[in-house]
ZAVEXZA-667480 format. One record per residue (C-alpha): residue number from 1; residue in one letter; x, y, z. Coordinates in steps of 0.1 Angstrom, whole numbers, plus 5000, padded with zeros to 4 digits. Layout:
N
<resi NUM; resn A; X X; Y Y; Z Z>
...
// end
This chain:
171
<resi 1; resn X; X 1378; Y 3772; Z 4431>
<resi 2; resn X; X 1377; Y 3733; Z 4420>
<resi 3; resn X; X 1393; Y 3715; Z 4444>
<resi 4; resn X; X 1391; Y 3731; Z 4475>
<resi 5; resn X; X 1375; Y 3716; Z 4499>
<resi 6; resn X; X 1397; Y 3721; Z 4528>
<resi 7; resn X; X 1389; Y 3737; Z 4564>
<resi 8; resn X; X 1362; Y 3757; Z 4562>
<resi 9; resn X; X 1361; Y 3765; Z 4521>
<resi 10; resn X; X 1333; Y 3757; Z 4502>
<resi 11; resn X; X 1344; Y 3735; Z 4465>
<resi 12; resn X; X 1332; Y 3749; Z 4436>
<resi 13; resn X; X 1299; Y 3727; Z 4424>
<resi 14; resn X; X 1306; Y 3703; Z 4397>
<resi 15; resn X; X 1278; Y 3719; Z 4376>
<resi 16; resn X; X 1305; Y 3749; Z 4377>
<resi 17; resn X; X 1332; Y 3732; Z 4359>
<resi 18; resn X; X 1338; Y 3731; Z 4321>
<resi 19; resn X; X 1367; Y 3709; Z 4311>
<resi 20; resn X; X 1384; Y 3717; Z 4281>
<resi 21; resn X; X 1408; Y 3737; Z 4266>
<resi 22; resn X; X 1414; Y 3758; Z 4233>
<resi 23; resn X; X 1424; Y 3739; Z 4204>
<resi 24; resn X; X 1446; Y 3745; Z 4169>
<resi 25; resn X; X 1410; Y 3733; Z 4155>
<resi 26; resn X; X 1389; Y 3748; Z 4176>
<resi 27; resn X; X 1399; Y 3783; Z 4175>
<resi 28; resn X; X 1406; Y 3779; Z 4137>
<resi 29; resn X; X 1372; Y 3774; Z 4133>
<resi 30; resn X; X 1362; Y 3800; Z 4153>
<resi 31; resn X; X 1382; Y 3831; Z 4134>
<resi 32; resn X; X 1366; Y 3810; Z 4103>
<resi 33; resn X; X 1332; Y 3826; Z 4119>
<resi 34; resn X; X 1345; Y 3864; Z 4112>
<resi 35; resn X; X 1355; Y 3871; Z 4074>
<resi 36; resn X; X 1348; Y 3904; Z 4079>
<resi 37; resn X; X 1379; Y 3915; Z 4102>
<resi 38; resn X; X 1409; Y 3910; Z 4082>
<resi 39; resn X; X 1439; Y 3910; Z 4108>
<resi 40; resn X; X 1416; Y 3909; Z 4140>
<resi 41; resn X; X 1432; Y 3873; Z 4144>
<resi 42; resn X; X 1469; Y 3862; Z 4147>
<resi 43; resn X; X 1486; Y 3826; Z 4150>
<resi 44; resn X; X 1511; Y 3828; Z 4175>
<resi 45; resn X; X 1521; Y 3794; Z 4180>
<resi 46; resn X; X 1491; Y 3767; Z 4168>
<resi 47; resn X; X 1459; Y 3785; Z 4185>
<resi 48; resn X; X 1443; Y 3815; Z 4158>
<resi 49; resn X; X 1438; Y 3844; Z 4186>
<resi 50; resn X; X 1419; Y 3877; Z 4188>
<resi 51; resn X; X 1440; Y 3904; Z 4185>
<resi 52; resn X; X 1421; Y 3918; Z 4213>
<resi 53; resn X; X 1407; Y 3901; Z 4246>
<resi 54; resn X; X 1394; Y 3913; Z 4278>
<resi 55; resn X; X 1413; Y 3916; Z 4307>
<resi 56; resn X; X 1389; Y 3908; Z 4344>
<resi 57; resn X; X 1410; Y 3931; Z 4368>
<resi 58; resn X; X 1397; Y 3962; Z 4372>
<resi 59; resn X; X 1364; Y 3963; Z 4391>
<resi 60; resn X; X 1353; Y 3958; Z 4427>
<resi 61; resn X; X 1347; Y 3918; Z 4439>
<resi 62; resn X; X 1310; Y 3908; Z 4430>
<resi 63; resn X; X 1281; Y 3928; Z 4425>
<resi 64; resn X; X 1276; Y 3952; Z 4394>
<resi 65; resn X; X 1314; Y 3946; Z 4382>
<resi 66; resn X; X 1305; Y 3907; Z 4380>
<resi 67; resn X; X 1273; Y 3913; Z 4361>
<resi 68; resn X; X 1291; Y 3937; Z 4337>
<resi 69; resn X; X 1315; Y 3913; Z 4326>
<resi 70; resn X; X 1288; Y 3885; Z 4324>
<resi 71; resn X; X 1273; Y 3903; Z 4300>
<resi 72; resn X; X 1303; Y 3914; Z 4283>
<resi 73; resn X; X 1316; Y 3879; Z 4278>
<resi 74; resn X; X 1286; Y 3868; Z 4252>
<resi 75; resn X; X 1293; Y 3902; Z 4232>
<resi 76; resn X; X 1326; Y 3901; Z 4228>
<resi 77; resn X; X 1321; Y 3863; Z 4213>
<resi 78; resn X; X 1296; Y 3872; Z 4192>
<resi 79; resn X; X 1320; Y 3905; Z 4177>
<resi 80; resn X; X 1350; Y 3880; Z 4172>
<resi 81; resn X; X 1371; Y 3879; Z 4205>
<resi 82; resn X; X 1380; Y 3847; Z 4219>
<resi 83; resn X; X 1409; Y 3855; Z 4243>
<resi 84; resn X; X 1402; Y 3858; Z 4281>
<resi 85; resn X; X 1425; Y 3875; Z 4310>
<resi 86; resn X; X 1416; Y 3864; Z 4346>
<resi 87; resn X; X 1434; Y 3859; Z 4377>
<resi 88; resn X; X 1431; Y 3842; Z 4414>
<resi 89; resn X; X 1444; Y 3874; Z 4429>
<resi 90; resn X; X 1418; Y 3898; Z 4400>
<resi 91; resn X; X 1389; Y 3916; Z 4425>
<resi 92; resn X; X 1396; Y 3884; Z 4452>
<resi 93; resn X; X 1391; Y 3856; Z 4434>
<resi 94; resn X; X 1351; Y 3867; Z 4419>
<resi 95; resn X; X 1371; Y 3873; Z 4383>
<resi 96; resn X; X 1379; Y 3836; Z 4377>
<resi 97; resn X; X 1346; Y 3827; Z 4387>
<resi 98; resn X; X 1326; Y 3856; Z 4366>
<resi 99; resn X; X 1344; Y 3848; Z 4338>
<resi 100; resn X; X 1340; Y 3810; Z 4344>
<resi 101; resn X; X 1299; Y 3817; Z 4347>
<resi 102; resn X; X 1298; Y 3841; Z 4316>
<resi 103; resn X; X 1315; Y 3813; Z 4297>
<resi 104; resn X; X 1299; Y 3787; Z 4308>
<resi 105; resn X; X 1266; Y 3804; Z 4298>
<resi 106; resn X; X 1277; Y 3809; Z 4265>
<resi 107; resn X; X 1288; Y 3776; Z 4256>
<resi 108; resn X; X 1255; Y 3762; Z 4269>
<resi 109; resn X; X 1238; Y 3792; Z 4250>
<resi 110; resn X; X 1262; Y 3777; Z 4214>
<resi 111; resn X; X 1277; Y 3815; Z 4212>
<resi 112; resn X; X 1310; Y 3797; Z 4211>
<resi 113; resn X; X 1326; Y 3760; Z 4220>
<resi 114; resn X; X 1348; Y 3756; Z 4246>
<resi 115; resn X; X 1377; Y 3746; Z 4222>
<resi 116; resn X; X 1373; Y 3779; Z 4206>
<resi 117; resn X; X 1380; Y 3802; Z 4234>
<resi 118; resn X; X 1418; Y 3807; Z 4251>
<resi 119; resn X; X 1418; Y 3816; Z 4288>
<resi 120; resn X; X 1446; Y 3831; Z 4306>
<resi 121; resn X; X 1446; Y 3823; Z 4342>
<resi 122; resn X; X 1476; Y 3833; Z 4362>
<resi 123; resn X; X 1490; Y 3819; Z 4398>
<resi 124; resn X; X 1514; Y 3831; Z 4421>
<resi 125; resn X; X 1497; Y 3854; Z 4440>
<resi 126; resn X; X 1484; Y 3851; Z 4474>
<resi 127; resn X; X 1446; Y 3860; Z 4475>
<resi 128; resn X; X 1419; Y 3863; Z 4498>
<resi 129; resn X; X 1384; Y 3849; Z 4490>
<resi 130; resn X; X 1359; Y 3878; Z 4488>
<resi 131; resn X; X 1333; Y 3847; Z 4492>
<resi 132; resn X; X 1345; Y 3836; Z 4523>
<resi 133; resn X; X 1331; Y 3837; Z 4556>
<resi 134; resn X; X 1366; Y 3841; Z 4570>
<resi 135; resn X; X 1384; Y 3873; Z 4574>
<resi 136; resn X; X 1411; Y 3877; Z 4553>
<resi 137; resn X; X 1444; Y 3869; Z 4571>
<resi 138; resn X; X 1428; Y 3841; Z 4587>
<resi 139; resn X; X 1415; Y 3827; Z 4555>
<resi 140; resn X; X 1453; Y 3831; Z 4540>
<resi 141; resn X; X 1466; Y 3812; Z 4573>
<resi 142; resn X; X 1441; Y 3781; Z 4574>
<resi 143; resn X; X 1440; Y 3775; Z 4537>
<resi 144; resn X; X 1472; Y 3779; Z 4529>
<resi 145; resn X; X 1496; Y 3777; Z 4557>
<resi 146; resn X; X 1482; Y 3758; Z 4583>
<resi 147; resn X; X 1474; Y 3730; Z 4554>
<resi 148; resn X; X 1513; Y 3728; Z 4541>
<resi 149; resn X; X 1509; Y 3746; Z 4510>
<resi 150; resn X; X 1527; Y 3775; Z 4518>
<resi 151; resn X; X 1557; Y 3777; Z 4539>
<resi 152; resn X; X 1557; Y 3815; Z 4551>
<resi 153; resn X; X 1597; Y 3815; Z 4540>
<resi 154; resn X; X 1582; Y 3810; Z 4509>
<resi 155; resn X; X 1566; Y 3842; Z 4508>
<resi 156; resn X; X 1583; Y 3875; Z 4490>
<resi 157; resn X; X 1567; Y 3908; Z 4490>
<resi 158; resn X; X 1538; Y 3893; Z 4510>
<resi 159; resn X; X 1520; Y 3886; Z 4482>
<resi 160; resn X; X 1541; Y 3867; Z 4461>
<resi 161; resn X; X 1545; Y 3822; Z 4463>
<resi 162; resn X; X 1562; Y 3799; Z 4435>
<resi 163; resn X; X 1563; Y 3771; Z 4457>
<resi 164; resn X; X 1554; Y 3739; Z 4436>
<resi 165; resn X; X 1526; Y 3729; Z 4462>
<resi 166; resn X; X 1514; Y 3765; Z 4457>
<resi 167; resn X; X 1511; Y 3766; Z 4419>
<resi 168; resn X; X 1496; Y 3731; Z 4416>
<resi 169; resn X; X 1475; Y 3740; Z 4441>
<resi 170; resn X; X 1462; Y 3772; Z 4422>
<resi 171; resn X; X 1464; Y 3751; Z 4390>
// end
Protein backbone atom coordinates (compact mmCIF):
# COMPACT_ATOMS: atom_id res chain seq x y z
CA UNK A 1 0.00 0.00 0.00
CA UNK A 2 1.56 3.61 -0.86
CA UNK A 3 2.69 5.08 2.00
CA UNK A 4 3.48 2.60 4.30
CA UNK A 5 6.63 2.47 5.30
CA UNK A 6 6.28 2.01 8.98
CA UNK A 7 7.84 -0.84 11.37
CA UNK A 8 8.51 -3.62 9.50
CA UNK A 9 6.10 -3.01 6.16
CA UNK A 10 7.47 -2.81 3.00
CA UNK A 11 5.97 0.62 0.69
CA UNK A 12 4.64 -0.13 -2.36
CA UNK A 13 7.47 0.78 -5.28
CA UNK A 14 6.88 3.92 -6.95
CA UNK A 15 6.90 2.14 -10.37
CA UNK A 16 3.50 0.64 -8.67
CA UNK A 17 1.66 3.82 -8.50
CA UNK A 18 -0.66 5.37 -11.21
CA UNK A 19 -1.91 8.79 -10.19
CA UNK A 20 -5.03 9.70 -11.60
CA UNK A 21 -8.51 9.58 -11.37
CA UNK A 22 -11.64 9.09 -13.72
CA UNK A 23 -12.82 11.99 -15.38
CA UNK A 24 -16.45 13.57 -16.94
CA UNK A 25 -14.04 13.51 -20.14
CA UNK A 26 -12.29 10.74 -19.73
CA UNK A 27 -14.95 8.25 -19.28
CA UNK A 28 -17.09 10.04 -21.96
CA UNK A 29 -14.67 9.20 -24.20
CA UNK A 30 -14.41 5.89 -23.24
CA UNK A 31 -18.35 4.72 -23.59
CA UNK A 32 -17.69 6.85 -27.06
CA UNK A 33 -15.38 3.54 -27.78
CA UNK A 34 -18.66 1.13 -27.67
CA UNK A 35 -21.67 2.17 -30.08
CA UNK A 36 -22.63 -1.16 -30.15
CA UNK A 37 -24.18 -1.52 -26.44
CA UNK A 38 -26.95 0.86 -26.20
CA UNK A 39 -27.74 1.22 -22.32
CA UNK A 40 -24.52 -0.65 -21.20
CA UNK A 41 -23.45 2.93 -19.93
CA UNK A 42 -25.26 5.30 -17.39
CA UNK A 43 -24.38 8.93 -16.07
CA UNK A 44 -24.96 9.05 -12.63
CA UNK A 45 -23.51 12.20 -11.57
CA UNK A 46 -20.74 13.59 -14.26
CA UNK A 47 -18.63 10.19 -14.83
CA UNK A 48 -20.44 7.85 -18.00
CA UNK A 49 -20.22 4.33 -16.13
CA UNK A 50 -20.55 0.64 -17.09
CA UNK A 51 -23.54 -0.72 -16.14
CA UNK A 52 -21.57 -3.55 -15.09
CA UNK A 53 -18.10 -3.81 -13.16
CA UNK A 54 -16.19 -6.35 -11.50
CA UNK A 55 -16.21 -6.76 -7.99
CA UNK A 56 -12.28 -8.31 -6.45
CA UNK A 57 -13.75 -10.17 -3.25
CA UNK A 58 -14.29 -13.40 -3.81
CA UNK A 59 -11.03 -15.51 -4.23
CA UNK A 60 -8.29 -16.73 -1.94
CA UNK A 61 -5.12 -13.95 -1.39
CA UNK A 62 -2.53 -14.38 -4.27
CA UNK A 63 -1.85 -17.05 -6.43
CA UNK A 64 -4.31 -18.33 -9.23
CA UNK A 65 -7.23 -15.84 -7.97
CA UNK A 66 -4.67 -12.87 -8.58
CA UNK A 67 -3.74 -14.05 -11.97
CA UNK A 68 -7.49 -14.58 -12.93
CA UNK A 69 -8.34 -11.22 -12.30
CA UNK A 70 -5.16 -9.92 -14.08
CA UNK A 71 -6.30 -11.31 -16.89
CA UNK A 72 -9.79 -10.38 -16.47
CA UNK A 73 -9.14 -6.71 -16.08
CA UNK A 74 -7.77 -6.17 -19.92
CA UNK A 75 -11.07 -8.17 -21.11
CA UNK A 76 -13.42 -6.59 -19.47
CA UNK A 77 -11.89 -3.12 -20.96
CA UNK A 78 -11.64 -4.19 -24.17
CA UNK A 79 -15.85 -5.56 -23.96
CA UNK A 80 -16.81 -2.02 -22.59
CA UNK A 81 -16.53 -2.14 -18.67
CA UNK A 82 -14.77 0.56 -16.89
CA UNK A 83 -15.96 0.31 -13.28
CA UNK A 84 -13.70 -1.51 -10.67
CA UNK A 85 -14.74 -2.93 -6.99
CA UNK A 86 -11.69 -3.45 -4.62
CA UNK A 87 -11.15 -3.32 -1.03
CA UNK A 88 -8.19 -3.20 1.75
CA UNK A 89 -9.97 -5.88 3.69
CA UNK A 90 -10.87 -8.04 -0.20
CA UNK A 91 -8.65 -11.56 0.03
CA UNK A 92 -6.04 -9.43 2.68
CA UNK A 93 -5.17 -6.71 0.94
CA UNK A 94 -3.75 -8.79 -2.66
CA UNK A 95 -7.23 -7.33 -4.36
CA UNK A 96 -6.10 -3.63 -4.33
CA UNK A 97 -2.85 -4.55 -5.48
CA UNK A 98 -4.09 -7.19 -8.39
CA UNK A 99 -6.38 -4.88 -9.59
CA UNK A 100 -3.79 -2.04 -9.34
CA UNK A 101 -1.18 -4.35 -11.50
CA UNK A 102 -3.95 -5.43 -14.08
CA UNK A 103 -4.56 -1.79 -14.57
CA UNK A 104 -1.50 -0.58 -14.61
CA UNK A 105 -0.67 -3.08 -17.38
CA UNK A 106 -3.39 -1.98 -19.40
CA UNK A 107 -2.82 1.57 -19.45
CA UNK A 108 0.83 0.92 -20.32
CA UNK A 109 -0.61 -1.70 -22.85
CA UNK A 110 -3.26 1.75 -24.33
CA UNK A 111 -6.39 -0.78 -23.58
CA UNK A 112 -7.78 2.15 -21.70
CA UNK A 113 -6.41 5.64 -19.97
CA UNK A 114 -6.38 6.05 -16.61
CA UNK A 115 -9.13 8.89 -16.79
CA UNK A 116 -11.35 6.41 -18.38
CA UNK A 117 -11.64 3.91 -15.73
CA UNK A 118 -13.69 4.50 -12.10
CA UNK A 119 -12.23 2.57 -9.08
CA UNK A 120 -14.04 1.85 -5.97
CA UNK A 121 -11.78 1.36 -3.14
CA UNK A 122 -13.31 1.15 0.29
CA UNK A 123 -11.79 1.71 4.03
CA UNK A 124 -12.91 1.05 7.28
CA UNK A 125 -12.02 -2.29 7.74
CA UNK A 126 -9.21 -3.63 9.67
CA UNK A 127 -7.03 -6.03 7.55
CA UNK A 128 -4.17 -8.20 7.76
CA UNK A 129 -1.48 -8.22 5.03
CA UNK A 130 -1.36 -11.63 3.30
CA UNK A 131 2.21 -10.24 2.10
CA UNK A 132 3.53 -9.75 5.35
CA UNK A 133 6.13 -11.51 7.15
CA UNK A 134 4.21 -10.81 10.40
CA UNK A 135 1.49 -12.94 11.77
CA UNK A 136 -1.59 -11.41 11.70
CA UNK A 137 -2.55 -10.00 15.08
CA UNK A 138 0.82 -8.77 15.47
CA UNK A 139 0.80 -7.10 12.12
CA UNK A 140 -2.75 -5.31 13.16
CA UNK A 141 -0.97 -4.23 16.60
CA UNK A 142 2.44 -2.75 15.22
CA UNK A 143 0.95 -1.08 12.16
CA UNK A 144 -1.81 0.22 13.49
CA UNK A 145 -1.92 0.41 17.16
CA UNK A 146 1.25 0.65 18.40
CA UNK A 147 1.89 3.65 15.67
CA UNK A 148 -1.35 5.89 16.96
CA UNK A 149 -3.54 5.16 14.18
CA UNK A 150 -5.92 3.12 15.88
CA UNK A 151 -7.04 3.57 19.35
CA UNK A 152 -8.47 -0.05 20.28
CA UNK A 153 -11.77 1.97 21.84
CA UNK A 154 -12.02 2.86 18.41
CA UNK A 155 -12.60 -0.59 17.35
CA UNK A 156 -16.45 -2.03 16.88
CA UNK A 157 -17.08 -5.52 15.92
CA UNK A 158 -13.32 -6.08 15.74
CA UNK A 159 -13.15 -5.39 12.43
CA UNK A 160 -14.64 -2.16 12.04
CA UNK A 161 -12.44 1.67 12.47
CA UNK A 162 -13.77 5.28 11.26
CA UNK A 163 -11.26 7.03 13.14
CA UNK A 164 -10.04 10.06 10.94
CA UNK A 165 -6.31 8.83 11.35
CA UNK A 166 -7.54 5.46 10.24
CA UNK A 167 -9.37 6.44 6.96
CA UNK A 168 -6.68 8.92 5.85
CA UNK A 169 -4.39 6.43 6.64
CA UNK A 170 -6.22 3.81 4.28
CA UNK A 171 -6.81 6.71 1.87
Amino acid sequence: RPGRARGRLRAMPESELHPGRATSEGTLRFASRFPGLPGNFRKPDRLTLSSLGLGTKPGAPGGVDDLLYRSAVPRLLEGGVNVFDTSISYRHMTSERALGRALRRAFAEKIAAREEVFVISKCGYLSVDAESVIEGRRYLITTYVDTGIVDPNDVVNGVHVLRPAFVADQI
